[in-house]
C-alpha positions in Angstrom: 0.0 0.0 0.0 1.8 3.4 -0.9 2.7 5.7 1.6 0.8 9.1 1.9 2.6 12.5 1.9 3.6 14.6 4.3 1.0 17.0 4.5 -2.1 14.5 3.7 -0.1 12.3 6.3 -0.7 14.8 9.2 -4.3 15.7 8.6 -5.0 12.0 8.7 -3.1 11.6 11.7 -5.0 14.1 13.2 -8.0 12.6 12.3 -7.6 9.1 13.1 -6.4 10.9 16.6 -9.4 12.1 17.6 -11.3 8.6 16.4 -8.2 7.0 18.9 -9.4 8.9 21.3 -13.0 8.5 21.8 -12.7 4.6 21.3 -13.2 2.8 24.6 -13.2 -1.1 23.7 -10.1 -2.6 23.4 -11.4 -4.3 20.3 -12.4 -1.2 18.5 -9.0 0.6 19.3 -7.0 -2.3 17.9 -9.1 -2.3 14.1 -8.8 0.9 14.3 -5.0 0.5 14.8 -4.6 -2.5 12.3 -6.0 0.2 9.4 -3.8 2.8 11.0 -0.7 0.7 10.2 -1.9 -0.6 7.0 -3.1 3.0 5.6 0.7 4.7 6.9 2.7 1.7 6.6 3.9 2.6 10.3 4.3 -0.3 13.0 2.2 -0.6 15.3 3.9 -0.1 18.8 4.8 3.5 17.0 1.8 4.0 15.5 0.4 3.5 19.4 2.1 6.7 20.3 1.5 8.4 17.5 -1.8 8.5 18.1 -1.9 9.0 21.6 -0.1 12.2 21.3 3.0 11.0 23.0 5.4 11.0 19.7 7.8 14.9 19.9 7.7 16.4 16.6 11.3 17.7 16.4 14.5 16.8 18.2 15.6 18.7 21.1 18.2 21.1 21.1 20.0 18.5 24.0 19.6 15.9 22.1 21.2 17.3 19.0 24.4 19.0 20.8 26.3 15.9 20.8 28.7 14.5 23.2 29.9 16.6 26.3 33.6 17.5 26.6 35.5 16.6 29.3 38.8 18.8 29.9 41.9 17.6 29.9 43.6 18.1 34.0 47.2 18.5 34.1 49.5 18.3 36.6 53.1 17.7 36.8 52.7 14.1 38.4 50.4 13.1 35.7 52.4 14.6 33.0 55.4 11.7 33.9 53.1 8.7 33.8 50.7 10.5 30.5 52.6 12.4 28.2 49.9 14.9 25.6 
């Protein structure tokens, strides 16, 4: 089943979000979810989140700074045993 675009892929998300949400039977939420996945081509467990609100939308600006830098300590008895 082709995928849809981006645009047409969020207004269906929204819409199937608000369907998500007012289904209270376990059985009703998971055909629901089985056309979800089938319609988006997403898996399920995502798909879950997605329409329960929970996925972010963009990366945080933590998460995208990369590893934290240590500094390098010198001192003269280290610099004998661990020459830079």
């Amino acid at each position: 089943m082709p995928h849809l675009m981006d645009k047409s892929l969020n207004d269906y998300i929204e819409h199937m979000r608000e369907r998500y949400a007012r289904m209270t039977g376990k059985l009703a939420r998971s055909k629901l979810l089985d056309r979800f996945c089938e319609t988006t081509g997403l898996e399920r467990k995502y798909s879950i989140k997605v329409l329960s609100g929970q996925r972010r939308e963009k990366p945080t600006a933590a998460s995208r700074r990369g590893a934290t830098r240590i500094p390098i300590l010198t001192s003269p008895s280290l610099d004998a045993f661990y020459p830079l």
